[in-house]
C-alpha positions as CSV (number, residue, x, y, z in Angstrom):
1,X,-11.2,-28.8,17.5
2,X,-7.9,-27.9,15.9
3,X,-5.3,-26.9,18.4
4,X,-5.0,-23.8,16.0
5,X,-8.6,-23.1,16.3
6,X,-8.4,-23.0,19.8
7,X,-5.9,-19.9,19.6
8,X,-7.9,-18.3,16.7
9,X,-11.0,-19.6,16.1
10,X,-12.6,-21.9,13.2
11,X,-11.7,-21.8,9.8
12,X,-13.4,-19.5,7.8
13,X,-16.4,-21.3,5.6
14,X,-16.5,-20.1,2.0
15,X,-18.3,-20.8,-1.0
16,X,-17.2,-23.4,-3.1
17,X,-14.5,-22.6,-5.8
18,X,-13.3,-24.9,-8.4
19,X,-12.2,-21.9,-11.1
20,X,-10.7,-21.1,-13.8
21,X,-8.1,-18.3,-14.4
22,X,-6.5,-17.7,-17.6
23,X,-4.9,-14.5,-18.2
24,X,-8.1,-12.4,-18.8
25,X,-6.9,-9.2,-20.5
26,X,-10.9,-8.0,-21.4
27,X,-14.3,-8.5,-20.9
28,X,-14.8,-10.3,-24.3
29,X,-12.3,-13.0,-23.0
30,X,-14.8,-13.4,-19.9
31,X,-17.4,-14.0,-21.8
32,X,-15.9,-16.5,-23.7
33,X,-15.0,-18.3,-20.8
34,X,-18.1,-18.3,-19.3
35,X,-19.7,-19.6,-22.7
36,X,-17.4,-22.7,-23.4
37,X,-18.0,-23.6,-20.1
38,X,-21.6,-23.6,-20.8
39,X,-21.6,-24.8,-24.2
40,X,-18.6,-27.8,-23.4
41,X,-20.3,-28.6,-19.5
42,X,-17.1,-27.4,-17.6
43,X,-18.5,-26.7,-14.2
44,X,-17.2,-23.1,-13.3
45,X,-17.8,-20.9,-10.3
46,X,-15.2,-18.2,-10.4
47,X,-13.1,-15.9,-13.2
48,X,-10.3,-13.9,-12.0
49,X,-9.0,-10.6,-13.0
50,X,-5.5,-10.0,-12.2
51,X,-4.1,-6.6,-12.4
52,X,-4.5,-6.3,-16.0
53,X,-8.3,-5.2,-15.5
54,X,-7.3,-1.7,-13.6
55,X,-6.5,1.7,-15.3
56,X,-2.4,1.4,-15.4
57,X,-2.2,-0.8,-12.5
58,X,-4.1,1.5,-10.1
59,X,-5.8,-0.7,-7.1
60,X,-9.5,-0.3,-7.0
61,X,-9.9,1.1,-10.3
62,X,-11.3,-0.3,-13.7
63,X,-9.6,-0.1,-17.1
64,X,-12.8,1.9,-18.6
65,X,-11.5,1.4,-21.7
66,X,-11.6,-2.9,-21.7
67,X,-14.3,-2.7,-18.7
68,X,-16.7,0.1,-19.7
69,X,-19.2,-2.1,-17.7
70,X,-18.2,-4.6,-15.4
71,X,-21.0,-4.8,-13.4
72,X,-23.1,-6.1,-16.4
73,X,-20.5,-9.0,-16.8
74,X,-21.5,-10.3,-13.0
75,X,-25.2,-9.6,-13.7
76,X,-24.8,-12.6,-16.8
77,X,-23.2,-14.5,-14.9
78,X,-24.6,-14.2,-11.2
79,X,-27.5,-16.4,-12.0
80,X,-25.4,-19.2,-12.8
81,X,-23.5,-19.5,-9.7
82,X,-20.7,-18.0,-11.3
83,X,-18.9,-14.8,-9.8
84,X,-15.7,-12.3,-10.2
85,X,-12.9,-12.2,-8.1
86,X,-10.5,-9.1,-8.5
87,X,-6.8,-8.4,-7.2
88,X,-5.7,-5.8,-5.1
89,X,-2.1,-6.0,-3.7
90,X,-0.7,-3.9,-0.8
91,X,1.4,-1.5,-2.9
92,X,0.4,2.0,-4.5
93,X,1.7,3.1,-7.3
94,X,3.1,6.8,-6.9
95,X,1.4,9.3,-8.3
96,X,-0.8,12.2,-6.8
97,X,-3.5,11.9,-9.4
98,X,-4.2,8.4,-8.0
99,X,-6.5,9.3,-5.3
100,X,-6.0,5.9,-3.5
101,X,-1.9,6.9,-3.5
102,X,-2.5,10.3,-2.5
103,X,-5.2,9.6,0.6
104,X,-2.3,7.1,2.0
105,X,0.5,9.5,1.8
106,X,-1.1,12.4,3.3
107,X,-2.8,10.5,5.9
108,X,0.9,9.0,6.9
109,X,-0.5,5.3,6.2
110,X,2.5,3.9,4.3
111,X,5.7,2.1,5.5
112,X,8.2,4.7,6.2
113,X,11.6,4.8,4.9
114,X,14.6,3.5,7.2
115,X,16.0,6.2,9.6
116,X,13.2,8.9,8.2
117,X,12.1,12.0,10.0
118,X,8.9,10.5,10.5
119,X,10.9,8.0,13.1
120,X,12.6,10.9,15.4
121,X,9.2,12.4,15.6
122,X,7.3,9.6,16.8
123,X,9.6,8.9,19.1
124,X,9.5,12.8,20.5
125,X,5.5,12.4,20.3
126,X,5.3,9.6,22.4
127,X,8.1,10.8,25.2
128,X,5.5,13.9,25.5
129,X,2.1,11.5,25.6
130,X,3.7,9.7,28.0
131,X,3.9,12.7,30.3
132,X,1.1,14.3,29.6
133,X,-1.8,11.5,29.1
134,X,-4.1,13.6,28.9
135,X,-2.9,14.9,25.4
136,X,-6.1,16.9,23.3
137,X,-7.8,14.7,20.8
138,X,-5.2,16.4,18.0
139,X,-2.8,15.1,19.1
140,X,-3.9,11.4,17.3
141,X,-2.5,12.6,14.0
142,X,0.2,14.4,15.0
143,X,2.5,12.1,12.9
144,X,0.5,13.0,9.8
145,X,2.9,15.1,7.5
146,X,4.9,15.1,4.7
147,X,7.4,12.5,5.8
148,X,9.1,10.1,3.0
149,X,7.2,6.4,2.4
150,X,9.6,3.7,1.2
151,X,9.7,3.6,-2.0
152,X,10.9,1.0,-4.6
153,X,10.0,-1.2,-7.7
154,X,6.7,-3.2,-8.2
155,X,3.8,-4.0,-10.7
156,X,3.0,-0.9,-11.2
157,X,6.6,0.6,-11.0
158,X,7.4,3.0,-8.6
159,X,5.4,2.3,-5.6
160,X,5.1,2.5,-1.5
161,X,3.8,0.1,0.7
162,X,0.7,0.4,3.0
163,X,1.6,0.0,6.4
164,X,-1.1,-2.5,7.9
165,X,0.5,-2.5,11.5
166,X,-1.1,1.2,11.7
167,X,-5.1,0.9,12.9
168,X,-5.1,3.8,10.7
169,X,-4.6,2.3,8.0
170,X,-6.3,-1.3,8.8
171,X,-9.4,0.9,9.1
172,X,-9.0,2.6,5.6
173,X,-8.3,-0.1,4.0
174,X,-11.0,-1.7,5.0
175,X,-13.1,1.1,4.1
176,X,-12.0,1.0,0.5
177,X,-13.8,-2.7,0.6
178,X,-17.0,-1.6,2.4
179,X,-17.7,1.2,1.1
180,X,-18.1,3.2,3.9
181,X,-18.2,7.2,3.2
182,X,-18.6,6.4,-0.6
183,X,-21.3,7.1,-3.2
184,X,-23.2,4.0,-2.9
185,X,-24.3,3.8,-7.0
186,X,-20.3,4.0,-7.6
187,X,-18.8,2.4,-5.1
188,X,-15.1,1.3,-5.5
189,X,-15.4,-2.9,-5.0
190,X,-19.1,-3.5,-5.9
191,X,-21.0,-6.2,-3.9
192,X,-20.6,-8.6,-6.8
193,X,-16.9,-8.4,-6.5
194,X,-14.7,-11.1,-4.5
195,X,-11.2,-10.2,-3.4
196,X,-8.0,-11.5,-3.7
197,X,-4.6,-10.0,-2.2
198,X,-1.7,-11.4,-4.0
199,X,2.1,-10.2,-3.5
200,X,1.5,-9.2,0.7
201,X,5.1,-11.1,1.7
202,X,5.5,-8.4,1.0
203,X,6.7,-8.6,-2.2
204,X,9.8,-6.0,-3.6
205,X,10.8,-6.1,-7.5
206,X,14.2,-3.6,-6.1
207,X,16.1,-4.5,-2.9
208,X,18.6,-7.0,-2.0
209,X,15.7,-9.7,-0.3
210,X,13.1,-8.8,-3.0
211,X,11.1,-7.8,0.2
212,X,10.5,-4.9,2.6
213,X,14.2,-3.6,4.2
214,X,14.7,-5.2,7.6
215,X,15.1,-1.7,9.3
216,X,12.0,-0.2,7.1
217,X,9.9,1.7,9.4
218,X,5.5,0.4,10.4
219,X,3.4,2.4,13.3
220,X,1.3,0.7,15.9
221,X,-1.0,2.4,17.9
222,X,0.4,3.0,21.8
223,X,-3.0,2.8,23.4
224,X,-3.3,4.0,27.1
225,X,-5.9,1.1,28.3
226,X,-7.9,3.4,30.0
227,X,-9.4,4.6,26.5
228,X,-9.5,0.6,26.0
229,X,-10.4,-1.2,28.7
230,X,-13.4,-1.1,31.1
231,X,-12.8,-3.7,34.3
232,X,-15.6,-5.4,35.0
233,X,-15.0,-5.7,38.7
234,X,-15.5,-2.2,39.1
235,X,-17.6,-0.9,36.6
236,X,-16.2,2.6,34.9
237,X,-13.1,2.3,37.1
238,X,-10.0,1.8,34.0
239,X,-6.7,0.4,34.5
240,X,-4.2,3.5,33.9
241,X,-1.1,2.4,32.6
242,X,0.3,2.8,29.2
243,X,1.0,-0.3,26.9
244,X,2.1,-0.9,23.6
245,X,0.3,-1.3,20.7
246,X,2.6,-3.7,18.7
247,X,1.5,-6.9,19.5
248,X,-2.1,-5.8,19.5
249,X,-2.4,-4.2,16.3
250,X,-0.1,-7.2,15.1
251,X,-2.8,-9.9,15.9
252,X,-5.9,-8.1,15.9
253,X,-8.3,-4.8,13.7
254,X,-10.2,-5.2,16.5
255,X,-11.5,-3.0,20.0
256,X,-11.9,-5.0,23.1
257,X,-15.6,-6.5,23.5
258,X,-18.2,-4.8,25.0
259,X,-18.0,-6.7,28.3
260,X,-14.4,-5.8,28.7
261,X,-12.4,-9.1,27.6
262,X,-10.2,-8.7,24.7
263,X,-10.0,-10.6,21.5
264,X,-5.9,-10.8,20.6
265,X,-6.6,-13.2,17.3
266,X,-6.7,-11.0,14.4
267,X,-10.4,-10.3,15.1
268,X,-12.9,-8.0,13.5
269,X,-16.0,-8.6,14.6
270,X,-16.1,-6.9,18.6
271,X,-14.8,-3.8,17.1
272,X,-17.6,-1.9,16.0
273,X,-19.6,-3.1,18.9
274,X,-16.8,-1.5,21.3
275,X,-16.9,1.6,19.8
276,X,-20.6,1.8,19.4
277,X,-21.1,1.3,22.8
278,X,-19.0,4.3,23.6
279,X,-20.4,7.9,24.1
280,X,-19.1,10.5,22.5
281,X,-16.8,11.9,25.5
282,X,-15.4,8.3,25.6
283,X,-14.7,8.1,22.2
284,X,-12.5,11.4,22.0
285,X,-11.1,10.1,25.1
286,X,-10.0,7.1,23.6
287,X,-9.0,9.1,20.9
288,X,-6.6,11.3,22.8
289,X,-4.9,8.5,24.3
290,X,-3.4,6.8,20.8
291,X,-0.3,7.7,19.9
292,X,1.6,5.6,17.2
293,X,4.9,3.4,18.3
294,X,7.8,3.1,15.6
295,X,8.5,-0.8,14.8
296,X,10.9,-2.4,12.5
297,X,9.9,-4.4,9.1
298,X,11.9,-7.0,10.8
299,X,9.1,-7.8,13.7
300,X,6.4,-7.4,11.6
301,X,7.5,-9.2,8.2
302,X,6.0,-12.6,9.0
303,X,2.4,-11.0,9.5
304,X,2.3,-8.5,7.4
305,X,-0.2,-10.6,4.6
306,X,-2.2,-11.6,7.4
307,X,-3.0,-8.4,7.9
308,X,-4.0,-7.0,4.7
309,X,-6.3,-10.1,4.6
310,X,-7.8,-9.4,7.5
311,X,-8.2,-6.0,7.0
312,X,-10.0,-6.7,3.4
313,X,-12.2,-8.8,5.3
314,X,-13.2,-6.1,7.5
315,X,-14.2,-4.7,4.9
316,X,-15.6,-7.3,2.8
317,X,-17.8,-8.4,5.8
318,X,-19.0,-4.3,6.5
319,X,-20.4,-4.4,3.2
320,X,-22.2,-8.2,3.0
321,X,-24.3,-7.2,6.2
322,X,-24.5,-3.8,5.1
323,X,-23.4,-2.9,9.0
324,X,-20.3,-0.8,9.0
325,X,-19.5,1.9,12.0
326,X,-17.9,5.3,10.7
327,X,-14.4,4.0,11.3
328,X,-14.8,1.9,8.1
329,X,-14.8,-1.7,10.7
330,X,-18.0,-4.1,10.8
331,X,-19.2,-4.8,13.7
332,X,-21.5,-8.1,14.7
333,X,-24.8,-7.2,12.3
334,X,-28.3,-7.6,14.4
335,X,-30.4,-10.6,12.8
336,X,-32.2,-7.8,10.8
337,X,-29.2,-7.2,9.0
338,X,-29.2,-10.9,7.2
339,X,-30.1,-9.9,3.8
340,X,-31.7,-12.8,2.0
341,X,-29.4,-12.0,-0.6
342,X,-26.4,-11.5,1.7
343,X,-23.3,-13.7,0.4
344,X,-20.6,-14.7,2.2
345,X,-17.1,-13.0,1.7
346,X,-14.6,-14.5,-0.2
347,X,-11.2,-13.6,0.1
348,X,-8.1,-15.4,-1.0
349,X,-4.2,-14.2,0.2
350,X,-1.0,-15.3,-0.9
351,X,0.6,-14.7,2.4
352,X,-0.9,-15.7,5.9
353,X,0.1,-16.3,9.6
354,X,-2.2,-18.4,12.4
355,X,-5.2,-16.9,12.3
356,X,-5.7,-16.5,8.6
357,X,-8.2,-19.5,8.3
358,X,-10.7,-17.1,9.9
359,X,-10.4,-14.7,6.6
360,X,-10.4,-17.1,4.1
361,X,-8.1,-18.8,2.0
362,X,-4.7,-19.2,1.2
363,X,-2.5,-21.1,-1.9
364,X,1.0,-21.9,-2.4
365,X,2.2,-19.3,-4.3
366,X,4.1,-19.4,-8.2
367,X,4.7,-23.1,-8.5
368,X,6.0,-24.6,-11.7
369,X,4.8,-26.7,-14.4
370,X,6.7,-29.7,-13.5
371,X,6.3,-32.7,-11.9
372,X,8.4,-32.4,-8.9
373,X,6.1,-29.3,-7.9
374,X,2.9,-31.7,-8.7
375,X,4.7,-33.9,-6.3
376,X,4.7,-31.1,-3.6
377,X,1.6,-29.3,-4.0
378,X,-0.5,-32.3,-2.2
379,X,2.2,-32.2,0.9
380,X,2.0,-28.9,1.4
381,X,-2.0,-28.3,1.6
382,X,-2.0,-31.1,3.8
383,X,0.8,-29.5,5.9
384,X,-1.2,-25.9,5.9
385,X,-4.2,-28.3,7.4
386,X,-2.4,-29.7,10.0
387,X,-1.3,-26.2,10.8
388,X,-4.9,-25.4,11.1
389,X,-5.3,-23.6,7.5
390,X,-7.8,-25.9,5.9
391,X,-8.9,-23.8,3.0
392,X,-5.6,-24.0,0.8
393,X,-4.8,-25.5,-2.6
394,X,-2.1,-24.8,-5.2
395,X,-2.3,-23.5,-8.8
396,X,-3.4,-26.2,-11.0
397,X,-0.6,-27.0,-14.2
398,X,2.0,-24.8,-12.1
399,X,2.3,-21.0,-12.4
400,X,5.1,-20.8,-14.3
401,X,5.8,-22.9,-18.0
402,X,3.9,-24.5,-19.7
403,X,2.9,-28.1,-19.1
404,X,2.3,-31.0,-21.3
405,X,-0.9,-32.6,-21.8
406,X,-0.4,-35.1,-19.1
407,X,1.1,-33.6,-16.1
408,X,-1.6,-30.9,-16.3
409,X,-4.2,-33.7,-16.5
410,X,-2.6,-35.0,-13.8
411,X,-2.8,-31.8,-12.0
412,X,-6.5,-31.6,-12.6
413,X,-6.7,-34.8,-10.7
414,X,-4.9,-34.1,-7.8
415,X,-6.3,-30.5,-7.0
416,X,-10.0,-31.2,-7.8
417,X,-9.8,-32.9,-4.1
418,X,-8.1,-29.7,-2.5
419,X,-10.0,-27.5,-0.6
420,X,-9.1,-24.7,-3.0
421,X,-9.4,-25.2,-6.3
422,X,-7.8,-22.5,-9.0
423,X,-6.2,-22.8,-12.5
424,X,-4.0,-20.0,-12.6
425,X,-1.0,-19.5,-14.7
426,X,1.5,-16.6,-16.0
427,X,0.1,-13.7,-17.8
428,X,3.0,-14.6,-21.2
429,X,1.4,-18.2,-20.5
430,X,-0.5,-20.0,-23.5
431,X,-4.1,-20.0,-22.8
432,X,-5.0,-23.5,-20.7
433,X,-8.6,-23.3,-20.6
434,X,-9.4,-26.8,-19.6
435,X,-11.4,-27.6,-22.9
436,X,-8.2,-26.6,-24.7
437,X,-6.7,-30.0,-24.0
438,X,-6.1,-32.4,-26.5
439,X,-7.4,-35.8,-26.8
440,X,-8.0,-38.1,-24.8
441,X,-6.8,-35.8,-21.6
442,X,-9.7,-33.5,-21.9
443,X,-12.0,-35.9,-20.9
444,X,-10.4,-37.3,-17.6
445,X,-9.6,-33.7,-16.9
446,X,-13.5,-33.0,-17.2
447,X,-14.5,-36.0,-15.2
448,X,-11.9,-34.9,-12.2
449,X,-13.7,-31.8,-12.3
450,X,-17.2,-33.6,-12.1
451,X,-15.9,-36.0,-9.3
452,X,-15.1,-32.7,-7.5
453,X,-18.7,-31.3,-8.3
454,X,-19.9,-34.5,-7.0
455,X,-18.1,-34.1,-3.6
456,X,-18.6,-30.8,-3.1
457,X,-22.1,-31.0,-0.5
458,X,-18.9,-32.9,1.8
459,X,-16.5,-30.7,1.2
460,X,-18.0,-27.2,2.2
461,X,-21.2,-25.7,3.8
């Protein structure tokens, strides 16, 4: 086993993916992508829908307008293997009508601004937990208030940032996948829906690093273990002292396991079964004892995709088994819960840290059309495998200009033996549907894609 896997556990097994993603502005251009494939013999498993398919760039919306009925797009298209994936990235755009926006900012589950109230108060709530641990269960939200998110320039202009280091807000998140507390004949990311989390560097259009500021502001839950941890020497007895939530919530959305161990690898799977284990005096206890640490964007930047991920798998794994607890988290479904019809998650993330492999998987980011990048792309998947992320490829043709006929032939031929396998290019790109390729490069680019078909009972499970 991978000396990575050892720290985090085995690499996530997903369906297989060779894809195509053009820019897909409307259903009709779906449908016309899942017909030439049919009617040319392109094998095609996925289409993606970038941000263009919400209502003005609103996360977990549709643009009612081009996608009156989406689900009847997945229903066509299910029986041929073929499925959706959908984007949502970690900012909101601000506006109180957009009830995803407005449910983050009131709940105080968005990056703070540098130096804002919201910092001097966390730091006065904790000096008092800390004397009084016994603190009423009220006192969990006592952060929650009007104080100022950052704010700056993305997609959908003025936006803030979730703050994923916050349990919180890992647990919301992942109830915006899952469905949990929703109506179940609308819910907001359907079963047929696959996820993808793009722009979680995080990614800033305003700001000097075209990132989160340094001294930008994240909450992790303080945690006294006693509402935590049961020792297994001595049965109920609990180990008293306070400790930090940062590295915890950093590598983990998960509650110690049932038998009192504690999985520190951005789990998800022990924490429902922790918490369902509980009674309801222990769960306000453990309640009472959380109070929320003030952290720096600077000690948190490098995992801040991996936690999104994780926390969309969450969810994304609640709603497959149908098993979610009330906080929004799955637990580990009883055999029962194994729908015949149950299908694997599949999530893919720009960003990622160790550990990621056990969400799904990753790609290199905006390449270019060019050969020097075609040069790269096979390096660094096999780099990310080494590293023990397995399930990683690189956009086919490069992201950004537009390549000629034989480097994105050539492209076609290197990627179709990647793990990940993904056409993807710029929204102002010309259309490079495969079959769009002249003479004689359309058919070597259709027979890499048929080798891949061919090797695909090897390559994945």
């Amino acid at each position: 086993m991978h000396w990575a896997n050892l720290l985090t556990r085995k690499a996530r097994e997903a369906p297989a993916c060779q894809v195509v993603k053009s820019p897909v502005r409307a259903p009709s251009q779906v449908e016309a992508l899942d017909a030439n494939a049919d009617a040319l013999g392109f094998p095609l498993d996925a289409i993606w829908l970038d941000i263009e398919h919400t209502r003005s760039k609103r996360y977990f919306t549709w643009d009612e307008a081009s996608f009156a009925d989406p689900g009847m797009l997945a229903r066509r298209m299910g029986p041929k293997g073929r499925r959706l994936v959908a984007i949502a990235d970690p900012h909101l755009l601000i506006d109180a009508q957009y009830d995803i926006y407005a449910q983050a900012a009131n709940a105080s589950l968005l990056v703070s601004a540098p130096d804002s109230p919201r910092l001097a108060s966390a730091n006065r709530k904790r000096e008092e937990a800390v004397k009084d641990s016994r603190a009423s269960h009220a006192s969990k939200n006592a952060l929650a208030g009007n104080h100022p998110p950052f704010e700056a320039q993305c997609w959908p202009g003025s936006s803030s940032w979730v703050d994923f280091l916050s349990s919180r807000a890992q647990q919301w998140w992942a109830s915006l996948y899952s469905g949990a507390g929703e109506d179940s004949h609308q819910p907001r990311w359907p079963t047929w829906l696959h996820a993808w989390n793009d722009m979680n560097e995080p990614s800033v259009f305003s700001g000097a690093e075209l990132t989160l500021p340094r001294d930008a502001i994240h909450f992790a839950p303080m945690r006294r273990r006693s509402a935590w941890f049961r020792d297994p020497r001595s049965g109920d007895q609990r180990i008293s002292s306070w400790s930090s939530g940062k590295i915890q919530a950093a590598c983990q959305i998960a509650a110690p396991q049932v038998d009192g161990t504690c999985d520190d690898t951005l789990g998800t799977d022990s924490a429902s079964a922790c918490i369902s284990s509980m009674n309801e005096d222990e769960r306000q206890q453990s309640a009472s004892c959380v109070q929320e640490q003030p952290i720096e964007h600077r000690l948190v930047h490098n995992m801040y995709g991996a936690l999104q991920a994780a926390a969309s798998f969450a969810g994304l794994n609640a709603r497959t088994f149908a098993f979610a607890t009330s906080e929004g988290l799955p637990g580990s479904p009883p055999q029962s819960a194994h729908s015949p019809k149950a299908e694997r998650p599949f999530l893919l993330s720009r960003a990622f840290f160790i550990g990621s492999q056990r969400h799904g998987a990753v790609w290199t980011g905006d390449n270019t059309a060019s050969w020097a990048q075609l040069r790269l792309a096979p390096r660094m998947v096999l780099a990310l495998g080494v590293a023990g992320l397995p399930f990683a490829g690189a956009d086919v043709g490069g992201f950004f200009g537009i390549p000629k006929p034989e480097l994105l032939l050539r492209w076609y031929q290197a990627a179709a033996f990647m793990p990940f396998f993904r056409a993807h290019a710029h929204l102002d790109s010309p259309r490079r549907d495969p079959w769009l390729i002249p003479e004689p490069w359309v058919t070597y680019v259709l027979e890499a894609i048929r080798e891949r078909q061919r090797l695909l009972p090897y390559l994945y499970t």
